[in-house]
VMD Tcl script that builds the backbone (N, CA, C; Angstrom):
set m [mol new atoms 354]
animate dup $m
set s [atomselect $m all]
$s set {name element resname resid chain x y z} {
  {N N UNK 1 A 0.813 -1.189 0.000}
  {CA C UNK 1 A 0.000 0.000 0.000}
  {C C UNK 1 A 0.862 1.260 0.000}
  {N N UNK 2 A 1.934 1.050 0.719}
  {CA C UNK 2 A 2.835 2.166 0.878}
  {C C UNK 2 A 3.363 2.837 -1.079}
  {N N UNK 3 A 3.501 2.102 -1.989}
  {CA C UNK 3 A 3.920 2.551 -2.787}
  {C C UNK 3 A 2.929 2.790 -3.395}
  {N N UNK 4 A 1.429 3.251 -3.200}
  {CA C UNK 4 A 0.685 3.835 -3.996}
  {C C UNK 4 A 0.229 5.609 -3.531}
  {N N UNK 5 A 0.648 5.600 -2.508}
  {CA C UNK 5 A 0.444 6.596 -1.737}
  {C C UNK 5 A 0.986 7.696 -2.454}
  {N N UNK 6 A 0.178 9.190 -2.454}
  {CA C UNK 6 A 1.223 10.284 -3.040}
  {C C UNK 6 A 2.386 10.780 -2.449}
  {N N UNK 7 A 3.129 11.411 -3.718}
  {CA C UNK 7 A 4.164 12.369 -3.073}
  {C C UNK 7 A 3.993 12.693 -1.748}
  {N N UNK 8 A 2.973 13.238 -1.447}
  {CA C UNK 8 A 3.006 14.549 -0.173}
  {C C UNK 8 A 2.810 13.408 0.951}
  {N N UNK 9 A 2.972 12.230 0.760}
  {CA C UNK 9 A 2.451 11.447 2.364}
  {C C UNK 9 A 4.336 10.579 2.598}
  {N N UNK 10 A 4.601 11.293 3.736}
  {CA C UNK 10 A 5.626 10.934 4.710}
  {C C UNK 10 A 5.128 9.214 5.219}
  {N N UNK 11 A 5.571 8.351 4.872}
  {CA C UNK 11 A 5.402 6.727 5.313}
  {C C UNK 11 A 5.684 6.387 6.631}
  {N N UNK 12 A 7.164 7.129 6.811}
  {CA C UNK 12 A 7.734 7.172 8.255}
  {C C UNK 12 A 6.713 7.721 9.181}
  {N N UNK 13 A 6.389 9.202 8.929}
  {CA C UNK 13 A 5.615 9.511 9.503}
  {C C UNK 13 A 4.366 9.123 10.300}
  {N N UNK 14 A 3.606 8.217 8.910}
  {CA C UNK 14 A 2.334 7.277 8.938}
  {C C UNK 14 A 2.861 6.462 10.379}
  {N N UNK 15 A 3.800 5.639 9.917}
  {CA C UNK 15 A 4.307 4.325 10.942}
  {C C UNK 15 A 4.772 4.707 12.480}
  {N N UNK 16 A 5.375 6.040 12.170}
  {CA C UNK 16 A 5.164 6.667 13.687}
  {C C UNK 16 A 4.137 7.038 14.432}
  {N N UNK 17 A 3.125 7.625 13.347}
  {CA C UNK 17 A 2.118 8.241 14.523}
  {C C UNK 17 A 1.083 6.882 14.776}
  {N N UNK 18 A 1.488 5.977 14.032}
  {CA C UNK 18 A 0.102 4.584 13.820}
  {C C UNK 18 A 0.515 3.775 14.964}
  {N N UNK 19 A 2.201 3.813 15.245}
  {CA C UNK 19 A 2.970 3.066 16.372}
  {C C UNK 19 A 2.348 3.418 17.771}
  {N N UNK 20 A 1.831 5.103 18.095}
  {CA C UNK 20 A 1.867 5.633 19.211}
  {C C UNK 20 A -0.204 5.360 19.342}
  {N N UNK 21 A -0.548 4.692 18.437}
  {CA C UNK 21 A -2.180 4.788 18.961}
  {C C UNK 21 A -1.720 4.074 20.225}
  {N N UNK 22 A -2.900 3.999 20.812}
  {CA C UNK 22 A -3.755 2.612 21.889}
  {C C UNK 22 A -3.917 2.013 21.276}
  {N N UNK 23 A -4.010 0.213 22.261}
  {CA C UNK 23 A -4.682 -1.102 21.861}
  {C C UNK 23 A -6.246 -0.696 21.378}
  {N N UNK 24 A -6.052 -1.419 20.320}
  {CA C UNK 24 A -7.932 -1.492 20.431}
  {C C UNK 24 A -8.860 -1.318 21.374}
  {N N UNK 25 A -8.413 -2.157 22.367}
  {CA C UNK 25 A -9.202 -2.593 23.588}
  {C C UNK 25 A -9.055 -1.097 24.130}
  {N N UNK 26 A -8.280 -0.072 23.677}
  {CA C UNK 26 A -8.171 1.209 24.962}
  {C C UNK 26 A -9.031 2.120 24.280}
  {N N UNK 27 A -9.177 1.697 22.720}
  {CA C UNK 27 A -9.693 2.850 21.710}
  {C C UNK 27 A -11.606 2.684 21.990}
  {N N UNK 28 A -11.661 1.214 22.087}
  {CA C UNK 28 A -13.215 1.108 22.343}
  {C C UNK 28 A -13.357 1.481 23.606}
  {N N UNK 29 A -12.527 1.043 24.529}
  {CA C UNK 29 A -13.338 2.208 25.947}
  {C C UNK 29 A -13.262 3.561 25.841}
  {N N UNK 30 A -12.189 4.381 24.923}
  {CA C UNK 30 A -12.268 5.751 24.932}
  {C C UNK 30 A -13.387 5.946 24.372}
  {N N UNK 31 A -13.900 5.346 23.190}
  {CA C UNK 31 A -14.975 5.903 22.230}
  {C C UNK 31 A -16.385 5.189 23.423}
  {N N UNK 32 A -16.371 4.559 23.878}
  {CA C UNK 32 A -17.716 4.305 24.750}
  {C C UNK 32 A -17.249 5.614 25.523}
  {N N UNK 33 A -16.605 6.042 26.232}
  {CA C UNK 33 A -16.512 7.606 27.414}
  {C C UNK 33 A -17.522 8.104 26.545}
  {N N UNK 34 A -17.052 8.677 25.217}
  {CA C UNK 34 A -17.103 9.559 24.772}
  {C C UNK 34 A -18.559 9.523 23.894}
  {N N UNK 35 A -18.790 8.338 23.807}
  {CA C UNK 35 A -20.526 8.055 23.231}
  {C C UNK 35 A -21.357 8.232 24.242}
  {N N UNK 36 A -20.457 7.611 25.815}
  {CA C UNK 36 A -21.611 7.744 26.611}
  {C C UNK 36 A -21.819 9.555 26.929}
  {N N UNK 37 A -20.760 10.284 26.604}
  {CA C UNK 37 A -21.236 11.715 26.713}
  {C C UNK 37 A -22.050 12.395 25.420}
  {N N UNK 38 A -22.176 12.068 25.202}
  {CA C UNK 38 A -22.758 12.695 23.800}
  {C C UNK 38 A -24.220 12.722 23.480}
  {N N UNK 39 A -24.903 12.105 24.156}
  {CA C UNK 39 A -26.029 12.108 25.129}
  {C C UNK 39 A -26.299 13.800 25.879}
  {N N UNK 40 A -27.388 14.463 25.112}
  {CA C UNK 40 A -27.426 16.071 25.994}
  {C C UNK 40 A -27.854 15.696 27.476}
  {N N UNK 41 A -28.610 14.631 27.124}
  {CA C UNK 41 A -29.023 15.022 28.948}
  {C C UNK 41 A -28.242 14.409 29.931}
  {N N UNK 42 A -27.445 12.927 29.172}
  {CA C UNK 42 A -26.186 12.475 30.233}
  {C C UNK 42 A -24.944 13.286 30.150}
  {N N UNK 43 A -24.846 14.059 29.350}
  {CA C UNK 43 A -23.384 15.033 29.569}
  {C C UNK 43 A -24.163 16.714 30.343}
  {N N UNK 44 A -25.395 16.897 30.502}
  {CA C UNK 44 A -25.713 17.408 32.271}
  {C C UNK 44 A -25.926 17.452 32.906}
  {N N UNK 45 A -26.351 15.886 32.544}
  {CA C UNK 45 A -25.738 14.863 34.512}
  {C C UNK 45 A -24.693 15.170 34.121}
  {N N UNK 46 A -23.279 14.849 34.110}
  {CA C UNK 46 A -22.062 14.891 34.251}
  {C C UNK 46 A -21.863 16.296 34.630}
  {N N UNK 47 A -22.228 17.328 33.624}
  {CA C UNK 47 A -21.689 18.582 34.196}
  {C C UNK 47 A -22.227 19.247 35.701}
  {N N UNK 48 A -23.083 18.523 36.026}
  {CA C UNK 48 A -23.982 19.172 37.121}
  {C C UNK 48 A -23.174 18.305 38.604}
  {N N UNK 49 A -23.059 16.829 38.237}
  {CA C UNK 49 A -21.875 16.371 38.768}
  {C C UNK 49 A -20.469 16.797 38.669}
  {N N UNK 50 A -20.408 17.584 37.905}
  {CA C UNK 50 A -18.713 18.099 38.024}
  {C C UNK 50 A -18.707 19.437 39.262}
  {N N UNK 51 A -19.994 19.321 39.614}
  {CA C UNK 51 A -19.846 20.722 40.515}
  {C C UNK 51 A -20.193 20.329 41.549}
  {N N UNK 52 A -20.883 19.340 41.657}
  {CA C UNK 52 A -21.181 18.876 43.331}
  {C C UNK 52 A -21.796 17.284 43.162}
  {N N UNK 53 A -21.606 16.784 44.245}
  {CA C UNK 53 A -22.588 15.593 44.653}
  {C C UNK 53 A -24.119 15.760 44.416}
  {N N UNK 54 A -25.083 14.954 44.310}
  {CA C UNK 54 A -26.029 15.177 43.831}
  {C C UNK 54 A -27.125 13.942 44.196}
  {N N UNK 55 A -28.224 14.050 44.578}
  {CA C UNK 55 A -29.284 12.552 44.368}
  {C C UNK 55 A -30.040 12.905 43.602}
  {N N UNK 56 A -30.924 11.532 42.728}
  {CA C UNK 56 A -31.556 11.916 41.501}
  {C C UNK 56 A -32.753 13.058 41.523}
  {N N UNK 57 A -32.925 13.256 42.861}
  {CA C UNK 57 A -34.397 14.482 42.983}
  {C C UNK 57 A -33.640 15.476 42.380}
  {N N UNK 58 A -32.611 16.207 42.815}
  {CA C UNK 58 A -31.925 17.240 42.565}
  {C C UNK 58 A -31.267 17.247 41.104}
  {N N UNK 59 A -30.778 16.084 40.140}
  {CA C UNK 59 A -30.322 15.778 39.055}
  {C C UNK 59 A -31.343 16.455 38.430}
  {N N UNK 60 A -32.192 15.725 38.875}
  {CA C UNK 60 A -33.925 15.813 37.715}
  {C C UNK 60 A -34.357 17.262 37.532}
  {N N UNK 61 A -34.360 17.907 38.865}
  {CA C UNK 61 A -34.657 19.627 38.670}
  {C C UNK 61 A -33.750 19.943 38.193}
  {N N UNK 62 A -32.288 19.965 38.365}
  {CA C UNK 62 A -31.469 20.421 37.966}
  {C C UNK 62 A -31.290 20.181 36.158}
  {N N UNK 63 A -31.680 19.582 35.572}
  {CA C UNK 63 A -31.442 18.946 34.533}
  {C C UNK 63 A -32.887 19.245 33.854}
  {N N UNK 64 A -33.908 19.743 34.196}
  {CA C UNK 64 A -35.258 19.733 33.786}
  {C C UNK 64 A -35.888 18.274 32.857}
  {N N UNK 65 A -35.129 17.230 34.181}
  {CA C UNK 65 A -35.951 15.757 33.532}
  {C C UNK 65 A -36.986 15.357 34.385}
  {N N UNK 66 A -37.348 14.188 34.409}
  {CA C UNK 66 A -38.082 13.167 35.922}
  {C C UNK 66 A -36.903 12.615 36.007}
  {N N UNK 67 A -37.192 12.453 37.650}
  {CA C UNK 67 A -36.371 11.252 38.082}
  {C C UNK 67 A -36.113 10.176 37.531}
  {N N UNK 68 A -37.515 9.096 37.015}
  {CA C UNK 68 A -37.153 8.095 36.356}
  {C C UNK 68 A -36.041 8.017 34.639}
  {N N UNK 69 A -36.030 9.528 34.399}
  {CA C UNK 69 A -35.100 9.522 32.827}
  {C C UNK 69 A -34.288 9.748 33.523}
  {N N UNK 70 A -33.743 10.527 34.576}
  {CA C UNK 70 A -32.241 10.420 35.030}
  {C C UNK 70 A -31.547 9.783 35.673}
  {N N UNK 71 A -32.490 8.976 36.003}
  {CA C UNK 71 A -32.200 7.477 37.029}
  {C C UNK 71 A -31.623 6.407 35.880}
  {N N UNK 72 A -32.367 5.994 34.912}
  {CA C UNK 72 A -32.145 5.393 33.696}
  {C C UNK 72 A -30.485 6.384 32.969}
  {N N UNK 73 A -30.543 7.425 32.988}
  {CA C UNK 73 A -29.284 7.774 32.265}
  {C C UNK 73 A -27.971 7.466 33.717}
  {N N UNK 74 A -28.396 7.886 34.421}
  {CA C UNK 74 A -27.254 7.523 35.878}
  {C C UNK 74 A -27.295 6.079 35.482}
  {N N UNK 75 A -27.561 4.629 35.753}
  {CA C UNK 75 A -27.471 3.527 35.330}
  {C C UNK 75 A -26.453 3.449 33.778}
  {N N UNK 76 A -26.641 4.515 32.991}
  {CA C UNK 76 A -25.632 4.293 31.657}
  {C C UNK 76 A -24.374 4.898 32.232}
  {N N UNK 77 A -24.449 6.104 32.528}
  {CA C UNK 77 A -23.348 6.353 33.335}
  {C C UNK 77 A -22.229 5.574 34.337}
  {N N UNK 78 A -22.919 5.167 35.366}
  {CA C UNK 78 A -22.601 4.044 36.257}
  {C C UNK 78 A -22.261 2.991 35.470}
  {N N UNK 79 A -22.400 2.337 34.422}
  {CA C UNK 79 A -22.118 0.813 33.607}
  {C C UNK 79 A -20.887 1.163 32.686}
  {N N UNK 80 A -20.547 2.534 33.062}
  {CA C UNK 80 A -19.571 2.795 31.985}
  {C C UNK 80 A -18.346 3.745 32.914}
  {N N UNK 81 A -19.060 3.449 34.022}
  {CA C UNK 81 A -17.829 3.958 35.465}
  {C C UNK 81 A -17.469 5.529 35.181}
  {N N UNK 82 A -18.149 6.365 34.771}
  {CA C UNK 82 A -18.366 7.457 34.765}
  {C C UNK 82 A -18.823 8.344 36.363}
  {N N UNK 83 A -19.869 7.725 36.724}
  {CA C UNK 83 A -20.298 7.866 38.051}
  {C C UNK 83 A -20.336 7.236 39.206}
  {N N UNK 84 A -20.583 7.404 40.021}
  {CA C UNK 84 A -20.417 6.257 41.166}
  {C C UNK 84 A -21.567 6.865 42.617}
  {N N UNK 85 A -22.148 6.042 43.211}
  {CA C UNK 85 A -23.015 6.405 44.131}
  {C C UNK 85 A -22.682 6.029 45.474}
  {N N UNK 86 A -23.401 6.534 46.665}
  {CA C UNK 86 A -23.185 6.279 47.822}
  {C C UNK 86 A -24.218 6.487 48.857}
  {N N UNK 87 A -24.433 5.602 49.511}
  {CA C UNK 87 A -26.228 5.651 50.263}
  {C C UNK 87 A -25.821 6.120 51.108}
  {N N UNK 88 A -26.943 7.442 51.500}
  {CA C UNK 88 A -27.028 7.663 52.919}
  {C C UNK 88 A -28.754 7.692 53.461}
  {N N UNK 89 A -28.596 6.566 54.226}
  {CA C UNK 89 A -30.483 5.936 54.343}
  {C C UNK 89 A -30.923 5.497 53.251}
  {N N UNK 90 A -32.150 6.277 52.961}
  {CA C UNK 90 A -32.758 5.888 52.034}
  {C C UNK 90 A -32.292 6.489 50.315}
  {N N UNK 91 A -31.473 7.801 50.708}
  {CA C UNK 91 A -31.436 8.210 49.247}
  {C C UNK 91 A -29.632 7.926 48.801}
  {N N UNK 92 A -29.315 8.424 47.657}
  {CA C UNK 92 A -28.242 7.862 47.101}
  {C C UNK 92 A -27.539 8.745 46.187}
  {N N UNK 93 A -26.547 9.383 46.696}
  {CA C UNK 93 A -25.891 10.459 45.986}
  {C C UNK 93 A -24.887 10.190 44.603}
  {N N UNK 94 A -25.212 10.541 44.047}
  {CA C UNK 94 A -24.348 10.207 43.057}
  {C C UNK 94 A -23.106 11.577 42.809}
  {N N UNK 95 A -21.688 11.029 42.034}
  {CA C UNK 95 A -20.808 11.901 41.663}
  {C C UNK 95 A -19.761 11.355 40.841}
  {N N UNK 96 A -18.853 11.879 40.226}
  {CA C UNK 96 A -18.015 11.705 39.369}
  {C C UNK 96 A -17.112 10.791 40.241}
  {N N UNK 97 A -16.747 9.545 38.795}
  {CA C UNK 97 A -16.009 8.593 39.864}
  {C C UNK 97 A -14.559 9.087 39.555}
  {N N UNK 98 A -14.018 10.201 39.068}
  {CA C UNK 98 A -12.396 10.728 38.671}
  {C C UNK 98 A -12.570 12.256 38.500}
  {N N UNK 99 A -11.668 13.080 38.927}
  {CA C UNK 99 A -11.424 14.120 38.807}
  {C C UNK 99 A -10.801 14.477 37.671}
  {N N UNK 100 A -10.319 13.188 36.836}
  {CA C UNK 100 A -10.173 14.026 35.587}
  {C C UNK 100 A -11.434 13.924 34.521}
  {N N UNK 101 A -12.577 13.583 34.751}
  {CA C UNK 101 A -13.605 13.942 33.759}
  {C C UNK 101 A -13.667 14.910 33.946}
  {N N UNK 102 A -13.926 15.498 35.027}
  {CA C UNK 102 A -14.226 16.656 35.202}
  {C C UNK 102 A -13.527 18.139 34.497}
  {N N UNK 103 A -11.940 17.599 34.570}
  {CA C UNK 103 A -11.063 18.199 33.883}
  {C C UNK 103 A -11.055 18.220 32.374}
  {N N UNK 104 A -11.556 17.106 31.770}
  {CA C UNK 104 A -11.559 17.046 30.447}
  {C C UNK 104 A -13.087 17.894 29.963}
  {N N UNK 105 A -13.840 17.872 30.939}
  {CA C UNK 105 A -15.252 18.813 30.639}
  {C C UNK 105 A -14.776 20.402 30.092}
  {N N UNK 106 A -13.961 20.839 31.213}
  {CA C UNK 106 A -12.977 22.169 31.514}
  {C C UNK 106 A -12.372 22.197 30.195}
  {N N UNK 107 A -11.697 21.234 29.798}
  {CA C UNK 107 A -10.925 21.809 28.194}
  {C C UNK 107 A -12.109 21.578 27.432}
  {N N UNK 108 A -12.981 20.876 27.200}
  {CA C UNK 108 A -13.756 21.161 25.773}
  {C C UNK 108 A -14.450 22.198 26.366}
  {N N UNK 109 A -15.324 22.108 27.243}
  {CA C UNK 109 A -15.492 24.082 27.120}
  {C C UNK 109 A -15.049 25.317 26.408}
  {N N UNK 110 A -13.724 25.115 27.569}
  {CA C UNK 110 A -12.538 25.869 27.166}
  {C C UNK 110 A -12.180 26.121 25.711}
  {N N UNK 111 A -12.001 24.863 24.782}
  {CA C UNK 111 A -11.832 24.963 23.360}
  {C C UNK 111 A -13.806 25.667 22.336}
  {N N UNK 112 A -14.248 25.170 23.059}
  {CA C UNK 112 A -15.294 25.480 22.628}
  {C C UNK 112 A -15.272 27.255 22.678}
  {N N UNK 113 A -15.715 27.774 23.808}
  {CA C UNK 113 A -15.889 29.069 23.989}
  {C C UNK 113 A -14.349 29.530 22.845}
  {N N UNK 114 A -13.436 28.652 23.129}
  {CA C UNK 114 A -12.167 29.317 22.399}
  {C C UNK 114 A -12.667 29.678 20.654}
  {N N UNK 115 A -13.101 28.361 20.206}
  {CA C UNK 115 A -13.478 28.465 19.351}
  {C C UNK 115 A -14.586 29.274 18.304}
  {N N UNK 116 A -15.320 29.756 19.359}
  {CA C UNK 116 A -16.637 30.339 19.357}
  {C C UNK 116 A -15.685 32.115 18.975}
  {N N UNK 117 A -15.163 32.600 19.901}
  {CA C UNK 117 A -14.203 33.537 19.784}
  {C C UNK 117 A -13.247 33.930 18.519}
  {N N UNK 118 A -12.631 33.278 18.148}
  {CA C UNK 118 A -11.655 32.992 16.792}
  {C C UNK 118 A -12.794 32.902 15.813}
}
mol reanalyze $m
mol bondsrecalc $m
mol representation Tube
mol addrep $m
């Protein structure tokens, strides 16, 4: 394949940057993160979780859903270790299970508004 390629394509290049992907296995969990955000109303659960702890009464106002659709999106969340919960009595707080989602929320913003600007 390499010798059909044009002039302008560096081979070395190709074989370097193709060397530095992830395993498969790392590329399908990145792209599940990133499907499971892509979802408007599960990426504000997430953002609403990036600012505090939360139980689904408060998700739901906060998010202008019912409980039962944000209960159902927390469950996609949670199966994809995005979130994580913790009982106290009867109710069950949910929050970000890493501080760097939260961080990666912060740069696409960030690029976003950047972008919006330029």
């Amino acid at each position: 394949m390499d010798d059909q390629l044009p002039n302008c394509c560096d081979v070395s290049k190709i074989h370097r940057v193709k060397t530095e992907f992830p395993e498969m296995a790392v590329l399908n969990l990145m792209s599940g993160l990133f499907s499971s955000l892509s979802d408007t109303t599960r990426l504000t659960i997430v953002l609403a979780l990036s600012k505090n702890e939360m139980c689904v009464h408060e998700l739901a106002v906060t998010v202008d859903s019912t409980t039962s659709a944000v209960s159902h999106q927390l469950r996609k969340l949670k199966d994809k270790s995005i979130v994580d919960s913790r009982r106290e009595g009867q109710v069950k707080f949910y929050k970000l299970t890493d501080e760097r989602i939260r961080q990666m929320l912060d740069l696409v913003l960030d690029f976003e508004l950047t972008a919006k600007v330029s």
